[in-house]
C-alpha positions as CSV (number, residue, x, y, z in Angstrom):
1,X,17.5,6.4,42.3
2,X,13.6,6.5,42.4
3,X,13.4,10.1,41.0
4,X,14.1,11.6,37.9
5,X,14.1,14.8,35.5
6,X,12.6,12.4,32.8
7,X,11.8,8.8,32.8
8,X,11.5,7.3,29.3
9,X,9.6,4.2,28.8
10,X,11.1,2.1,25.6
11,X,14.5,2.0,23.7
12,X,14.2,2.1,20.4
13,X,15.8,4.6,18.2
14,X,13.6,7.2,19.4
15,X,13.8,6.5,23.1
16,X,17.2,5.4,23.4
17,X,17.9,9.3,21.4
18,X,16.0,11.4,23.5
19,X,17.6,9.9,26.5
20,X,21.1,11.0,25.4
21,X,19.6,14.7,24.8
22,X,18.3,14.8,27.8
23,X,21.4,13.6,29.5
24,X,23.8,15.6,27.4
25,X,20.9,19.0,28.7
26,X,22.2,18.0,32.7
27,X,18.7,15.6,32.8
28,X,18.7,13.2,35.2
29,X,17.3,10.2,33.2
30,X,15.9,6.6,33.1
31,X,15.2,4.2,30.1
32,X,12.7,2.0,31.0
33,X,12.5,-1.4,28.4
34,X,11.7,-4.6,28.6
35,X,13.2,-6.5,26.1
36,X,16.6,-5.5,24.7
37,X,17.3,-1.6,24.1
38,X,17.4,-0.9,20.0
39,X,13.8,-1.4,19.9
40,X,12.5,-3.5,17.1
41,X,14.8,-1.4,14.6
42,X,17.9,-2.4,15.7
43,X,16.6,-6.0,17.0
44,X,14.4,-7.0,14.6
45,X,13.5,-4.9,11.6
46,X,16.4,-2.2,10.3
47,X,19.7,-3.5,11.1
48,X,19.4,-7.2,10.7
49,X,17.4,-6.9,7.7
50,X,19.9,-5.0,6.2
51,X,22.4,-7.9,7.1
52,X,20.2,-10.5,5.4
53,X,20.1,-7.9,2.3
54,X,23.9,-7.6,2.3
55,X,24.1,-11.0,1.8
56,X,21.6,-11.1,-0.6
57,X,23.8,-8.5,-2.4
58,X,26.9,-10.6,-2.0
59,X,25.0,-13.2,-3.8
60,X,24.2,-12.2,-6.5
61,X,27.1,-10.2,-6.9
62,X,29.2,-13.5,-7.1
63,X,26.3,-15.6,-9.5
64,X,27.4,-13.1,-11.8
65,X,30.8,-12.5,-11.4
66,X,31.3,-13.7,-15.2
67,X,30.2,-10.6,-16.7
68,X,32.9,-8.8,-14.8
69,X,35.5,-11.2,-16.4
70,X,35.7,-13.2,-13.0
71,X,35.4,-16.7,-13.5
72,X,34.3,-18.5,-9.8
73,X,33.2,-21.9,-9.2
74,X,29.9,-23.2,-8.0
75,X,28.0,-21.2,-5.5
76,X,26.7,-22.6,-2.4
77,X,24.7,-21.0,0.7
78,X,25.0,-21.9,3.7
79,X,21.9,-20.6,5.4
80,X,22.0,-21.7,8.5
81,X,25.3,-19.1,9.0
82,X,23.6,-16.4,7.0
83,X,20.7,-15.7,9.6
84,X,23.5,-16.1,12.3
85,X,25.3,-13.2,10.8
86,X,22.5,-11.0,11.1
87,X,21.6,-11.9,14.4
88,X,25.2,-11.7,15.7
89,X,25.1,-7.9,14.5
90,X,22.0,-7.3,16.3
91,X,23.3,-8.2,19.5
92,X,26.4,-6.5,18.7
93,X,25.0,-3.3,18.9
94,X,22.0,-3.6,20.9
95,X,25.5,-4.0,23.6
96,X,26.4,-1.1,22.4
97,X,23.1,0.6,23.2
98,X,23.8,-0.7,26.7
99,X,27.5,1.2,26.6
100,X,25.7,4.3,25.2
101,X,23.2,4.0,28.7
102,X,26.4,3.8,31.0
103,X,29.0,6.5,29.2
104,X,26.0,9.3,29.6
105,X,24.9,8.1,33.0
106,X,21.5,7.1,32.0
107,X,19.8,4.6,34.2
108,X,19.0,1.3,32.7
109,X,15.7,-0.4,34.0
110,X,15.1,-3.5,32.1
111,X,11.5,-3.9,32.9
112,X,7.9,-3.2,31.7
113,X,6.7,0.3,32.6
114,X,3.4,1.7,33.2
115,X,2.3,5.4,33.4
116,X,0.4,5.9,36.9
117,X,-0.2,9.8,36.5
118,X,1.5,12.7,35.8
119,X,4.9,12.0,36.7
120,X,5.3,8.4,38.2
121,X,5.9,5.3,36.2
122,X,5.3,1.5,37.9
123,X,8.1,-0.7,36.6
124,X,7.6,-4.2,36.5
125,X,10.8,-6.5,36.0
126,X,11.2,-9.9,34.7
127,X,10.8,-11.5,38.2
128,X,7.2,-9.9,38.8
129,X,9.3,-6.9,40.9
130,X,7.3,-3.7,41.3
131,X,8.4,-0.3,41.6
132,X,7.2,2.9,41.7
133,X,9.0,5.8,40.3
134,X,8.7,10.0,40.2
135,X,9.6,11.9,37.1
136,X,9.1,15.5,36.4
137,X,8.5,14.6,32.6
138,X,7.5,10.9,30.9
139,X,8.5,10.2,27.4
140,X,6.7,7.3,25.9
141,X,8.3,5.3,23.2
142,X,6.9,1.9,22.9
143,X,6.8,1.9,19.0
144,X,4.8,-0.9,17.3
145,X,4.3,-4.6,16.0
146,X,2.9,-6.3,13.4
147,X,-1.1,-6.1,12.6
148,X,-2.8,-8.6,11.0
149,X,-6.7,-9.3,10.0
150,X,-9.0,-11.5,10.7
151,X,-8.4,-15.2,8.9
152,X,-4.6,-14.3,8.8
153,X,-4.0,-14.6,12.4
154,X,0.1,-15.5,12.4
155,X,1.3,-18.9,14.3
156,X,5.1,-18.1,13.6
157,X,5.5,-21.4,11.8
158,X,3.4,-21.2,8.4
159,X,2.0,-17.8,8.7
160,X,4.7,-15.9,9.7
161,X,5.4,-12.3,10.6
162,X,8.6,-10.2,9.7
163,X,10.3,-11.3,12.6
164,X,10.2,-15.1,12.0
165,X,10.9,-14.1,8.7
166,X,14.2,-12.8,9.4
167,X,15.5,-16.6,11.4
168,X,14.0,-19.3,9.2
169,X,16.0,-22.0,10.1
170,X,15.3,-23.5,6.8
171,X,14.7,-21.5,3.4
172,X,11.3,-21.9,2.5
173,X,10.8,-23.8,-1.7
174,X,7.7,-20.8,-1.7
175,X,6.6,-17.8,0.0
176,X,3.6,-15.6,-0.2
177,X,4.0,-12.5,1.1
178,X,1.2,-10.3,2.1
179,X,1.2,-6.5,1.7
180,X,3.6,-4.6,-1.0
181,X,5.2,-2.0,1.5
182,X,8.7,-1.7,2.4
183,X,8.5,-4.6,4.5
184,X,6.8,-6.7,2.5
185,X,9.2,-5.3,-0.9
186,X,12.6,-6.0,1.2
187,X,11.4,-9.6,2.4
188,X,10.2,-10.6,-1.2
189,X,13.4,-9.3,-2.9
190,X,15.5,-11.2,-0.2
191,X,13.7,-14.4,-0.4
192,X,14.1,-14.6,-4.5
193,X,16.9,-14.0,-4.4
194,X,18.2,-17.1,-2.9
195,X,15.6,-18.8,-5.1
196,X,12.4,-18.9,-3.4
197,X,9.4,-18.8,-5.3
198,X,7.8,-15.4,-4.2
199,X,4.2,-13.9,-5.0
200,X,3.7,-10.6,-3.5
201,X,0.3,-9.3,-3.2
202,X,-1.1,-5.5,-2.9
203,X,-4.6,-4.8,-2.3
204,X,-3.8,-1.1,-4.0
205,X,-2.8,-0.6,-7.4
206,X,0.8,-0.4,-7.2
207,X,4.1,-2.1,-5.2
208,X,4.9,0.6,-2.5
209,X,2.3,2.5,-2.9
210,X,3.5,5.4,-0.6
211,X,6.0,6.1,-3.4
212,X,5.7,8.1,-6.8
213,X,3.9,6.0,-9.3
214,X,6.4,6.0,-11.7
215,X,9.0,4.4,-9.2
216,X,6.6,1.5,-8.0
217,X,5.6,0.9,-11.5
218,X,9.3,0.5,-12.8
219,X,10.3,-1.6,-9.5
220,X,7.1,-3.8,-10.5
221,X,8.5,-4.2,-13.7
222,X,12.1,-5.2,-12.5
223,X,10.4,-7.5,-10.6
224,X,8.5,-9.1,-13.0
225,X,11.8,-9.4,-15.3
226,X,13.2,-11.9,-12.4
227,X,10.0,-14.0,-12.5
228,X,8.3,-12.6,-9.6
229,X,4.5,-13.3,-9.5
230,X,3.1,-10.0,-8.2
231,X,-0.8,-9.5,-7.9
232,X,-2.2,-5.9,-7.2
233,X,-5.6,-4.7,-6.7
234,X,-5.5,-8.2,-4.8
235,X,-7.3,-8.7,-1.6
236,X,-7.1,-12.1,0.5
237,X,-9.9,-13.5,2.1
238,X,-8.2,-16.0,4.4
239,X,-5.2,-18.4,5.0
240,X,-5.3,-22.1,5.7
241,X,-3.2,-23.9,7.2
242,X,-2.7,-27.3,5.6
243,X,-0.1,-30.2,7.3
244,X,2.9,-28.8,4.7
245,X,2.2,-25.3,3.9
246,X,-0.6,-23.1,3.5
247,X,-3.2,-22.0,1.3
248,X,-4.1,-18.2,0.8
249,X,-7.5,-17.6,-0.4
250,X,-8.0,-14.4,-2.7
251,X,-11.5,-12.7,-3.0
252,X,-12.7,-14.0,-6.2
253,X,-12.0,-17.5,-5.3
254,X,-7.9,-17.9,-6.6
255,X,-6.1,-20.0,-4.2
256,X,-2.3,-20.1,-3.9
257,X,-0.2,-22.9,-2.2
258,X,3.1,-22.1,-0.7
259,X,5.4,-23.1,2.2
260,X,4.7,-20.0,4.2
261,X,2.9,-17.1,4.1
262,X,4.6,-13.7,5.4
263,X,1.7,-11.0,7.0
264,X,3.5,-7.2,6.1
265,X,-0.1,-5.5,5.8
266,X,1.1,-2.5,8.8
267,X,1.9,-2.0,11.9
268,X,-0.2,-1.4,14.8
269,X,0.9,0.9,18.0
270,X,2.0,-0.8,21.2
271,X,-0.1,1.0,23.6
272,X,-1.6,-1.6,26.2
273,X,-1.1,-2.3,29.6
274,X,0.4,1.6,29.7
275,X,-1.7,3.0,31.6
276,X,-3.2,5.2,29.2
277,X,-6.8,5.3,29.9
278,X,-6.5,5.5,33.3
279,X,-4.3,8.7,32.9
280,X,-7.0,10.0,30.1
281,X,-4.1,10.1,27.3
282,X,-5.8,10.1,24.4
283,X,-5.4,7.7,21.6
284,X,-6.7,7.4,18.6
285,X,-7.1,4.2,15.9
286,X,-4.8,2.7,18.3
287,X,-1.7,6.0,18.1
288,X,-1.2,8.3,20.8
289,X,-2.3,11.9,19.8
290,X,0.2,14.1,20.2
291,X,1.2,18.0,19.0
292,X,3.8,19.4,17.3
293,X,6.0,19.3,20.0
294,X,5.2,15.8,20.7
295,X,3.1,16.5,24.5
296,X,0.1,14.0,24.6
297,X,-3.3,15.0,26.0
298,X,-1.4,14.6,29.9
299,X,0.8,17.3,30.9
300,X,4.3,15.9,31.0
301,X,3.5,13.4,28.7
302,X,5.1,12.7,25.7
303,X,5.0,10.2,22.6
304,X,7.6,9.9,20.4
305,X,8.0,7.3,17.3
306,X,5.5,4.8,15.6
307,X,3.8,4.8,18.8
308,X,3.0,8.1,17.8
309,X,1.4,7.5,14.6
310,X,3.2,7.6,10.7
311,X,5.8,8.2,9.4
312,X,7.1,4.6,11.1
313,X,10.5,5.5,10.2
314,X,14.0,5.5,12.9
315,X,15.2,8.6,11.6
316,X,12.0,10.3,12.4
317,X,11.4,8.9,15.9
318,X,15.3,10.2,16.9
319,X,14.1,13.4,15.5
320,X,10.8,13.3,17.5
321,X,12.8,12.5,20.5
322,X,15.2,15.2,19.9
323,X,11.9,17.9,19.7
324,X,10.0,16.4,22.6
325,X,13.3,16.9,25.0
326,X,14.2,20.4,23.6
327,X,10.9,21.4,24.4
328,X,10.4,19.9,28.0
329,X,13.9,21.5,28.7
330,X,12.7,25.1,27.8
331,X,14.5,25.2,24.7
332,X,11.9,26.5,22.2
333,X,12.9,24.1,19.3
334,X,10.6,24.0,16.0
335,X,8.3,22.0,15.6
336,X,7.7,18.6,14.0
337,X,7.4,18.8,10.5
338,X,6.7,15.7,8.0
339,X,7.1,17.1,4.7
340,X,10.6,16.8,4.2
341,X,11.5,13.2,5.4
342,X,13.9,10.9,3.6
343,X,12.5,7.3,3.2
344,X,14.3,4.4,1.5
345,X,13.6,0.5,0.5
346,X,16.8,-1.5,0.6
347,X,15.4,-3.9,-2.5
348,X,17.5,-4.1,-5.6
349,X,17.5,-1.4,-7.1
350,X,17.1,0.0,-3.9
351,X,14.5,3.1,-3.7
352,X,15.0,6.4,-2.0
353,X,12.6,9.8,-2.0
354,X,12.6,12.9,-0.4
355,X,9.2,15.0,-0.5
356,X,6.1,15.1,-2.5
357,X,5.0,12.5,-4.9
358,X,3.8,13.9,-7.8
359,X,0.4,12.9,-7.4
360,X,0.5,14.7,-3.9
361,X,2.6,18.0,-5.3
362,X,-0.9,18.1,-8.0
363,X,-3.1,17.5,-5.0
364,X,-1.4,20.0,-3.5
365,X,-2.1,22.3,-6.0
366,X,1.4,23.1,-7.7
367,X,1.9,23.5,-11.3
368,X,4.2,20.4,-11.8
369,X,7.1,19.8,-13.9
370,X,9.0,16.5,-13.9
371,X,12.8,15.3,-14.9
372,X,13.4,12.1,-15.2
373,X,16.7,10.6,-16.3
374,X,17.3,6.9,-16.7
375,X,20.3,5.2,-14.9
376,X,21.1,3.0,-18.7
377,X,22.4,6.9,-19.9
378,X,24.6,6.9,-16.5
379,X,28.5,6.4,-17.1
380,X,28.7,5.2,-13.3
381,X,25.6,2.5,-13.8
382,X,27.1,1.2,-16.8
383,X,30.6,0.8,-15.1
384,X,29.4,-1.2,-12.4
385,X,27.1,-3.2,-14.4
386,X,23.8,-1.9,-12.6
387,X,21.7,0.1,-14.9
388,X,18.1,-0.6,-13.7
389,X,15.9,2.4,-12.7
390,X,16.1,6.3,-12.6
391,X,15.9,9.4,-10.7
392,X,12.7,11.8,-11.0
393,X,12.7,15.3,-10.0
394,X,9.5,16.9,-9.6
């Protein structure tokens, strides 16, 4: 086919979504992507990063096996079959993306796409193929990469992004890792875990900044019990690349050596070579402006996901997918709302929130209460041997 109700351009967890709702609504539909459908979610960032945790998990679990009255002998790792595993489940289900295509008669175009206007797409394949295709609606869900600044520019061997971190060959003696978000929390807890010597720098006050005080505080504190170096209020000026690791240059002159440096200071929004200017969809700081419904400044036009702009969450790109589709099929849904969203950083302990800080509920102006009840007073924690943290109710 060359024509279609909707033509989605990327397959991430927010494309890949709104191409089954529009199939499942009678749509005759398209997934256009060029590199393996999942997106970076399911190829590189969610799923095999929660692989790498598990084992991470597993590890530990086993050093201390004692304490559970379960005497084992010595521990060994063999990395090289750890990052396997996570890439092998990767690729397991980015196949079953593919199966997902086929069982809801969704067309398949591995290739790069490119809005024309309204309503046609050029497709480019691996081979340099073009072809032009007609859709009555365009969803775009490209999502996003890494960002860096300037003096941190990543070469994939020493200064590394999250996706070389996720298949080092080799784990690294040190690591320094850049940015105190989820990305940069996840990595650093992984990495010590297995025994690498991590520093983990913020240039804001606190470790995951995003979340309540209190809970970044205590996590910095748990963190600092294992012998993590973490520096806040911390901005670097530059990395150097020396013959066997690097150095990272802190404002104020501090220089710290390490095997590799890890950039996790954001994302940006993959929005070149799409077309976009010549179509006049707006963008802006490098996200696609979009409503409530998801419609960009073109009609027919959609943006779904962290192409879209924050929250840069899978759960919230399925749901954008799920409005935008609804609402080109003349179903009237709600729209998008970001005040409610679930959000969760799979470092031990792991931390999950749901709504507004409480900073944000007093900006807000609410009169605030708080509970807050330690997980040490927690039959459950203490059964399982895991009594670090708490949960706050505001």
């Amino acid at each position: 086919m060359s024509s279609y109700n909707l033509i989605v351009i990327g397959g991430g967890p927010g494309g890949y979504v709104a191409a089954i709702r529009a199939a499942q609504l009678g749509k005759a539909v398209a997934i256009v992507e060029a590199n393996h459908l999942g997106g970076i979610c399911l190829n590189w960032g969610c799923i095999p990063t929660k692989a790498l945790l598990k084992n991470a998990e597993v590890y530990n679990l086993v050093k201390n096996a004692k304490k559970y009255g379960i005497e084992v002998g010595e521990v060994n790792v063999n990395w090289e079959k750890m990052i396997k595993r996570s890439r092998d489940v990767a690729k397991r289900l980015s196949k079953g993306i593919e199966f997902l295509m086929k069982k809801n008669n969704i067309e398949y175009i591995p290739a790069h796409g490119k809005i024309l206007e309204s309503g046609k797409v050029e497709t480019t394949d691996a081979d340099g193929k073009v072809v032009e295709l007609t859709a009555e609606n365009i969803i775009i869900a490209t999502g996003a990469r890494a960002k860096w600044f300037p003096g941190m520019e990543p070469d994939g061997e020493l200064i590394i992004t999250s996706k070389e971190a996720m298949i080092q060959e080799k784990q690294p003696e040190s690591i320094v890792i850049i940015g105190a978000g989820a990305i940069g929390v996840e990595f650093a807890h992984f990495y010590q875990a297995f025994g690498t010597d991590v520093t983990l720098i913020e240039a804001l006050p606190n470790i995951l900044p995003i979340e309540d005080e209190d809970i970044s505080k205590e996590l910095e504190k748990t963190f600092k019990k294992r012998k993590m170096n973490i520096l806040t209020s911390t901005m670097v000026e530059k990395i150097e690349k020396l013959d066997s690791g690097v150095n990272v240059k802190l404002k104020g002159g501090e220089i710290l050596n390490a095997d590799k440096a890890l950039i996790a200071v954001g994302v940006q929004g993959n929005i070149d070579n799409l077309g976009l200017e010549d179509c006049n969809i707006i963008a802006e700081n490098g996200w696609i402006k979009v409503n409530e419904f998801m419609e960009t400044s073109l009609s027919q036009v959609y943006a779904i996901g962290d192409v879209a702009g924050p929250p840069w969450l899978a759960h919230v790109a399925s749901a954008e997918g799920i409005i935008a589709v609804e609402h080109l099929a003349g179903l009237n849904p709600e729209g998008m709302k970001y005040d409610n969203i679930p959000g969760c950083t799979y470092c031990h302990p792991e931390v999950a929130s749901v709504g507004l800080t409480e900073k944000a509920s007093i900006e807000n102006g609410y009169e605030v209460k708080t509970g807050n009840f330690p997980f040490r007073g927690l039959g459950k924690s203490m059964a399982v041997g895991d009594t670090d943290g708490f949960v706050k109710v505001i």
